[in-house]
C-alpha positions in Angstrom: 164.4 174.2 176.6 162.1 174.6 173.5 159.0 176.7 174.1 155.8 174.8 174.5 153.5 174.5 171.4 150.2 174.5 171.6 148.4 171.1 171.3 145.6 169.7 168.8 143.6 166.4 168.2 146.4 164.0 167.6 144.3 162.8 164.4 146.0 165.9 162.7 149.3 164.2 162.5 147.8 161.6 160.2 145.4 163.8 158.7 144.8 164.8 155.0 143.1 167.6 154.2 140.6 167.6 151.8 142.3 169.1 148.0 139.8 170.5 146.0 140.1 170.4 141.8 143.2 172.8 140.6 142.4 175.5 138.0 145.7 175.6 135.6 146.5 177.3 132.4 148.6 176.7 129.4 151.7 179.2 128.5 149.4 180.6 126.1 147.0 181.7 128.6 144.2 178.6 127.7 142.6 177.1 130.7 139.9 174.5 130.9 138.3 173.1 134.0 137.8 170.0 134.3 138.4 169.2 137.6 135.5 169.7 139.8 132.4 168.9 138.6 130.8 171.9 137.9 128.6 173.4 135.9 129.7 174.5 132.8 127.0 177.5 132.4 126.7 180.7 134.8 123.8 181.4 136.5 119.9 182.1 135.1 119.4 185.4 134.1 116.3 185.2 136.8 118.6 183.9 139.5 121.7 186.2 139.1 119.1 189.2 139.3 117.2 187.7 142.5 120.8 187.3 144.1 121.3 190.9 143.2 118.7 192.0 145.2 119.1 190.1 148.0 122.8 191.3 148.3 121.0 194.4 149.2 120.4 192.9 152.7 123.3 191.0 153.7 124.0 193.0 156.4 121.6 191.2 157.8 121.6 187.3 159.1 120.2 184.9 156.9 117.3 182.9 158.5 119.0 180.0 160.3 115.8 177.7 159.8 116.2 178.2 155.9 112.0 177.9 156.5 110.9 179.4 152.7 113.6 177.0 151.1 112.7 173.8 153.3 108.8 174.3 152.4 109.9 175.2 148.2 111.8 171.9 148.6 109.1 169.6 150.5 106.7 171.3 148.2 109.1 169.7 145.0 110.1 166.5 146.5 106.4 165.9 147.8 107.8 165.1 151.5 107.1 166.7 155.2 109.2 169.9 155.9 110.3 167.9 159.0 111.8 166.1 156.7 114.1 168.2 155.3 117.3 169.6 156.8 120.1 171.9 155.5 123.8 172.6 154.9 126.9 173.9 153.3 126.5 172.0 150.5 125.8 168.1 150.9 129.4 167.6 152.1 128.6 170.1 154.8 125.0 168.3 156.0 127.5 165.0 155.6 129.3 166.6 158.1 126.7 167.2 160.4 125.6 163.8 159.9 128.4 162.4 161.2 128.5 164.8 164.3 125.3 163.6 165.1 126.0 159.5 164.7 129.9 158.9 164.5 131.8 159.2 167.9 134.8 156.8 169.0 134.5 153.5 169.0 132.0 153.6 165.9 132.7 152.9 162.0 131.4 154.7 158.9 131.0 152.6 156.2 131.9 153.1 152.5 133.0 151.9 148.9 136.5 152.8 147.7 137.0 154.5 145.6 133.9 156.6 146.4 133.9 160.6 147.6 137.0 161.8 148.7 135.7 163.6 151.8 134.4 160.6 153.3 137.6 159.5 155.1 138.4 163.2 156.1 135.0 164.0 157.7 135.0 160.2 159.0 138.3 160.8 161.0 137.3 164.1 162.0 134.0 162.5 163.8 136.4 160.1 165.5 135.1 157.1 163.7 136.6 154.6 162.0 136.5 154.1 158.4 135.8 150.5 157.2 136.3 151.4 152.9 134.8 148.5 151.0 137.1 148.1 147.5 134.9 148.9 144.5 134.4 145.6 142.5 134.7 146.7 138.5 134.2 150.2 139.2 131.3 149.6 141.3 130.1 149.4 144.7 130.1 145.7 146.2 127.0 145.7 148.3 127.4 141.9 149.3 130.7 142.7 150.5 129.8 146.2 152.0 126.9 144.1 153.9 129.2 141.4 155.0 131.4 144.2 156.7 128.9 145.8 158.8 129.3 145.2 162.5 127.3 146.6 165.3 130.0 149.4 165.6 128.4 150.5 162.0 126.5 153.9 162.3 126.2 155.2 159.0 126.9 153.3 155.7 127.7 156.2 152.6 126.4 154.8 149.1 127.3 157.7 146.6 124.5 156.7 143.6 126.3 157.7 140.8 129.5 156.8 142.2 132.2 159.9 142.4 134.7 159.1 140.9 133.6 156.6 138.5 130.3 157.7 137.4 129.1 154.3 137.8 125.8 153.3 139.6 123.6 151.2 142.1 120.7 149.8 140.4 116.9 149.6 141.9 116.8 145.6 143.1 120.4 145.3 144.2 120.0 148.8 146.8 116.7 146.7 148.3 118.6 143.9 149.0 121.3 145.5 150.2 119.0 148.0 152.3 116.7 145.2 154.0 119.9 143.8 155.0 121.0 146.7 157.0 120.5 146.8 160.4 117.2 148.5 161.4 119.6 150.6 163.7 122.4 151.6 161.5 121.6 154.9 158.6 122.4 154.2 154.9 123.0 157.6 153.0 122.0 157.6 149.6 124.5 160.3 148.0 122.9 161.6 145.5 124.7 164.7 144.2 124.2 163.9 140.3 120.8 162.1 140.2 119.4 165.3 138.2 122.2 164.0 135.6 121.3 160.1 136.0 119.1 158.7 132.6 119.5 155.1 133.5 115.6 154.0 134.1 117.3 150.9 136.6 118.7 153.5 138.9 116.7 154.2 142.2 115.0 157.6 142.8 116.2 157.6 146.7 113.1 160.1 147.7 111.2 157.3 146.7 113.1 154.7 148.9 113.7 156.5 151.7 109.8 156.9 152.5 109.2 153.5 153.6 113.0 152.6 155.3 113.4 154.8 158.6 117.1 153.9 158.6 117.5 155.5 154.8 118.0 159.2 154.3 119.3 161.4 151.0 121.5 163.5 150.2 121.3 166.4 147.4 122.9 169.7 146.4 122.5 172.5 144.6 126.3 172.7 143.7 125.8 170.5 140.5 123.1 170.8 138.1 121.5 174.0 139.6 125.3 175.7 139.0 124.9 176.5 142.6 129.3 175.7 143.6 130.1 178.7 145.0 127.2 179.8 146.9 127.0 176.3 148.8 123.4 175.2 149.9 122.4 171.1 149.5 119.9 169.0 151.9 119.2 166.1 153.5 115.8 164.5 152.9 115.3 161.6 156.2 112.5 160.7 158.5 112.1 163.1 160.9 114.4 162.1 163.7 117.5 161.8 161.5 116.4 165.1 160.0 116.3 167.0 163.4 119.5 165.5 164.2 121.4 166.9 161.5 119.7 170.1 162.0 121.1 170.1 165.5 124.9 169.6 164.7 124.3 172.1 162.0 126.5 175.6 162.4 124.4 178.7 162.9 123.3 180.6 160.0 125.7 178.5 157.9 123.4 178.7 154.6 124.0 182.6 154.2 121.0 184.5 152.1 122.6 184.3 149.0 122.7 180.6 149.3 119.1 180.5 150.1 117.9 183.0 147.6 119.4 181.7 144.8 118.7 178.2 146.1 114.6 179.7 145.6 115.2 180.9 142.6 116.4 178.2 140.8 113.7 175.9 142.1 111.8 178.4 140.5 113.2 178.4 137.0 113.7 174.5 137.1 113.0 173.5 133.8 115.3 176.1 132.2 117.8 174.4 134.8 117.0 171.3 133.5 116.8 171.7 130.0 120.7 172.7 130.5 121.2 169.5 132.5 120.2 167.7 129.1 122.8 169.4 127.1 125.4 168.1 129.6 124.0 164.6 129.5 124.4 164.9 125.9 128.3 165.9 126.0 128.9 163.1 127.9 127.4 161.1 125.6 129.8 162.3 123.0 132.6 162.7 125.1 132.1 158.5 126.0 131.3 157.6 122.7 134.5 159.5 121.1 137.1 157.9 124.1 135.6 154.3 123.3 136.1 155.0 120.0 140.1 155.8 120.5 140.5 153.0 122.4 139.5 154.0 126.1 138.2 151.8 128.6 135.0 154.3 130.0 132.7 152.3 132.0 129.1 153.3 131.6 128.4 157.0 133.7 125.1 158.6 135.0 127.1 161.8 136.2 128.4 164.7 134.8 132.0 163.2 134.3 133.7 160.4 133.0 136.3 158.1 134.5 139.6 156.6 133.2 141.2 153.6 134.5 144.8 154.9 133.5 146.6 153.2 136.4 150.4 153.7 136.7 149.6 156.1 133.3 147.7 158.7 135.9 149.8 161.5 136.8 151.4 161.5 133.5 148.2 161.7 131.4 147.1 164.6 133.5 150.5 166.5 133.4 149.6 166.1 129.6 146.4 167.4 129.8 148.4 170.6 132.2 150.6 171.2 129.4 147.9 172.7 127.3 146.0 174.4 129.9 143.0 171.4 131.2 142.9 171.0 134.7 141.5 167.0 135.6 141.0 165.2 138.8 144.4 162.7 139.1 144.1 159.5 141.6 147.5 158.6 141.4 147.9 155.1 140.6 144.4 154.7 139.8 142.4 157.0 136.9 141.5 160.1 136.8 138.0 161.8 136.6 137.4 164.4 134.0 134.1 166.4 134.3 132.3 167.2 131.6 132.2 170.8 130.7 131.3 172.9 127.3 131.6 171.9 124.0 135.2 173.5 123.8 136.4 172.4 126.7 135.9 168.6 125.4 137.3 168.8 122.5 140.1 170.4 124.0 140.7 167.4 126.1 139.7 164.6 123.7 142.4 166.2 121.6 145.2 165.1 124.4 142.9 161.7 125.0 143.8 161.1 121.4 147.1 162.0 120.9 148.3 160.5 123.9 151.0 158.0 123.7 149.5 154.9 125.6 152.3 152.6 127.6 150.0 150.1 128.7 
């Protein structure tokens, strides 16, 4: 008789882990990451040294309340530090979102394609997904309002869309939003407004203060080059706030996190001004794919997306086979992010020379 194993959630058989962007290299040695979003500069002078000095007390725990960063940020978004709650990152305070509001027998609402770790921390909380196809590369909000239900707890709308870039503009979210069951949370995602230029695109601090049922969701991971120290927020009236403080893991934004998160507040419009270099890439990087042919559609983030279809996972084995690492849907496009000068050109290099089959 075989030994026993031990047992787990029965989800796991169907489960898919979340895959993060792959790092690869050429045989030469030449790698380029394009994969993951991130920035493509290292840290501020003034926040590498403040992260120095606080690694002189990590021996210590950080402060679980994260109480200097949640005043710094209510102070910079102009909202009530009740408001604020944080996390390991914004996929982490997504998490906790939906350990406070998804259980069995509820759905979690989203566009597809949107962010990949949607369905995995949806099936985690024991909800059901409901995914809403993307209509042009866009979220449908009529038909993402015709599929709510009263099982629907939270609704996800990623503003600008990952993977596509692509956005929600202001008068289309209010119709959408007063739509909404007064009962049911919509989520603004919101990980690459810092990148977003488009005047027609809704600052969601601004229409979250008047909607109880509408909360945000940033990160530091992006445009404050934050990725690997993991800190982003949730900005929500103050009983979804305290609820996703709650379900939060103690002392999960370590002191680094928090110190750094400080300091880059701090040095924001050095941030920023970097910000506008990337915006300006991806200008260039659009512009030059158009010009070869590529359908792009319009993108407020720090990447671009490529409809490539059955094309996918060859176009990015070409793009391995001189060292750039992109983000592959198979059967759908792939996402390239944005990174430094050299990096593009590396990849609109393979972009151009690519032999197109369809």
């Amino acid at each position: 008789m075989p030994a026993a194993s031990p047992r787990f959630r029965a989800v796991l058989d169907r489960f898919a882990p979340y895959r993060p962007g792959r790092k690869v290299a050429a045989p030469d040695g030449r790698s380029y990451k394009l994969s993951s979003n991130e920035s493509p500069f290292g840290p501020l002078p003034s926040v590498a040294k403040a992260i120095s000095h606080a690694a002189d007390g990590i021996h210590r725990y950080p402060d679980n309340g994260g109480v200097a960063l949640i005043e710094a940020l209510a102070s910079r978004h102009n909202v009530p530090p009740g408001h604020i709650a944080l996390g390991c990152g914004s996929v982490g305070v997504t998490q906790q979102l939906l350990a406070a509001a998804a259980e069995p027998g509820t759905e979690v609402l989203y566009a597809w394609r949107s962010f990949e770790a949607y369905p995995t921390l949806a099936d985690l909380s024991g909800a059901q997904s409901v995914r809403v196809a993307l209509r042009g590369d866009r979220h449908d909000l009529d038909a993402m309002a015709a599929a709510v239900t009263p099982r629907t707890r939270i609704i996800f709308v990623c503003n600008p869309n990952n993977p596509t870039g692509t956005v929600v503009h202001a008068d289309e979210l209010k119709e959408f939003c007063d739509r909404v069951p007064p009962d049911c949370l919509v989520v603004l995602d919101e990980a690459y407004s810092e990148y977003v230029r488009d005047p027609s695109v809704p600052d969601g601090l601004q229409v979250y203060r008047d909607r109880p049922n509408v909360a945000v969701l940033r990160t530091f991971s992006k445009a404050y080059g934050l990725a690997g120290l993991r800190v982003g927020f949730l900005i929500g009236h103050e009983p979804v706030a305290e609820a996703v403080r709650k379900t939060m893991l103690p002392f999960t934004v370590n002191a680094l996190a928090q110190t750094a998160a400080l300091a880059s507040l701090a040095a924001e419009p050095e941030l920023l001004a970097r910000v506008d270099q990337v915006v300006a890439e991806r200008g260039r990087v659009r512009d030059e794919l158009l010009a070869q042919g590529w359908a792009v559609p319009p993108t407020e983030a720090n990447f671009v997306w490529l409809s490539l279809g059955e094309d996918t996972t060859d176009f990015a084995q070409a793009c391995e086979q001189v060292g750039i690492s992109i983000r592959p849907f198979a059967g759908e496009g792939a996402r390239v992010s944005i990174g430094s000068r050299e990096d593009n050109d590396a990849f609109l290099a393979v972009a151009r020379a690519y032999p197109r089959r369809h």
